[in-house]
C-alpha positions as CSV (number, residue, x, y, z in Angstrom):
1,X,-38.6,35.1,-74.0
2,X,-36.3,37.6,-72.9
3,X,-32.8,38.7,-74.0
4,X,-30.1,39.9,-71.4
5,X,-26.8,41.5,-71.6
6,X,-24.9,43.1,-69.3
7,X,-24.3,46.6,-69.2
8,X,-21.5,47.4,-70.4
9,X,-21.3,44.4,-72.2
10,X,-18.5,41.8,-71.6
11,X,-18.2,38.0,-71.8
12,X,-20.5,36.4,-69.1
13,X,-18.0,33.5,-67.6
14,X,-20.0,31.2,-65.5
15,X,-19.8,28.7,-62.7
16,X,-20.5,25.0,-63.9
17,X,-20.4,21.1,-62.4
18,X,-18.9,19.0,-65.2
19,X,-18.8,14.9,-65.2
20,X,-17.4,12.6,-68.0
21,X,-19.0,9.0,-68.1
22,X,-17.4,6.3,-69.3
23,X,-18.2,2.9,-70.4
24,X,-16.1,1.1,-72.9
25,X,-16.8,0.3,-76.0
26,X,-19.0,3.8,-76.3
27,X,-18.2,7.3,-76.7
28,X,-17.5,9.2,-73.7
29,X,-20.5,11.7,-72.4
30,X,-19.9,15.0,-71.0
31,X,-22.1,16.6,-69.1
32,X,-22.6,20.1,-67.2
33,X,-24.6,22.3,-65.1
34,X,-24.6,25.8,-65.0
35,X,-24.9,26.8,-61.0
36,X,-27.5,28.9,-60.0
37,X,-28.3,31.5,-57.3
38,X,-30.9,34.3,-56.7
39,X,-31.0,36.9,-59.4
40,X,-29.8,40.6,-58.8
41,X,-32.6,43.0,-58.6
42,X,-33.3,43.9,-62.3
43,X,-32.9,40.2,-63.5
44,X,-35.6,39.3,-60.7
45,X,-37.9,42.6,-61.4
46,X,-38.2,41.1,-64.9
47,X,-39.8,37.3,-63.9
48,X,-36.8,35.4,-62.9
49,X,-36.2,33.7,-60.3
50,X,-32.5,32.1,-60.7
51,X,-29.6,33.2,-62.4
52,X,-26.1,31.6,-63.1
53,X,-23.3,32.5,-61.4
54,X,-21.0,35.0,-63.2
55,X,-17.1,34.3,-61.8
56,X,-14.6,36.8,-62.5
57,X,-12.2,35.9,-65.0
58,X,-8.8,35.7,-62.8
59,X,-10.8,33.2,-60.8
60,X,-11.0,31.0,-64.2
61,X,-8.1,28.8,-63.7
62,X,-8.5,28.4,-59.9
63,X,-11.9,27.1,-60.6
64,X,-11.0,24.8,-63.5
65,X,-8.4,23.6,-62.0
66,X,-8.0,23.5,-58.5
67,X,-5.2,22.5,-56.9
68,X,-6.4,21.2,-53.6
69,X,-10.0,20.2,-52.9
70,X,-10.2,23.1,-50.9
71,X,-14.5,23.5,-50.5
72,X,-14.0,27.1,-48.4
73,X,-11.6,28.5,-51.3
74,X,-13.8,27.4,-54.4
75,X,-16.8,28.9,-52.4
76,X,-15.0,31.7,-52.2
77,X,-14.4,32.0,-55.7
78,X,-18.2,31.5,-56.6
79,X,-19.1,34.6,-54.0
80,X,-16.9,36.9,-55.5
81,X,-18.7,37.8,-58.0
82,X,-18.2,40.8,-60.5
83,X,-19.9,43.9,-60.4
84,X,-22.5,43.6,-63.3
85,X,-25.7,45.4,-64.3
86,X,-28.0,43.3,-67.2
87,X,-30.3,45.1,-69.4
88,X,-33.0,42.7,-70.9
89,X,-35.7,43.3,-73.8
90,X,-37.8,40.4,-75.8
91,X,-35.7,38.0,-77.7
92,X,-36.6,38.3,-81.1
């Protein structure tokens, strides 16, 4: 298994899908999915072949919460990705 970071290292924010399911009389479930897209060139030179999403973190409040269910403009948010280099080694 292997280990990344990025380079320098920051806080990787991703993109996620999140649902809450209801039925009553039982606890509420939350669930989530990480998006994924191809991997930049050192995270694919090491085996992979997805990576999440990183979003930049002024883009974290647009995302959570968007105020119209503008498709175009989250899009946009998920392609403006920053600028990151990952370093990876074994996972010990």
């Amino acid at each position: 298994m292997l280990e990344f970071r990025s380079d320098p290292p920051q806080t990787m924010l991703v993109a996620c899908l999140w649902s809450r399911w209801t039925k009553p009389g039982e606890k509420d479930l939350l669930s989530f999915a990480i998006i994924t897209d191809d991997p930049p060139p050192e995270i694919s030179e090491a085996g992979h072949d997805r990576f999440p999403v990183p979003i930049k973190e002024e883009n974290i409040d647009a995302r959570l919460n968007p105020e119209s269910r503008d498709l175009a403009a989250l899009d946009a948010i998920v392609d403006a990705r920053p600028d990151l280099y990952y370093l990876h080694k074994l996972a010990s």
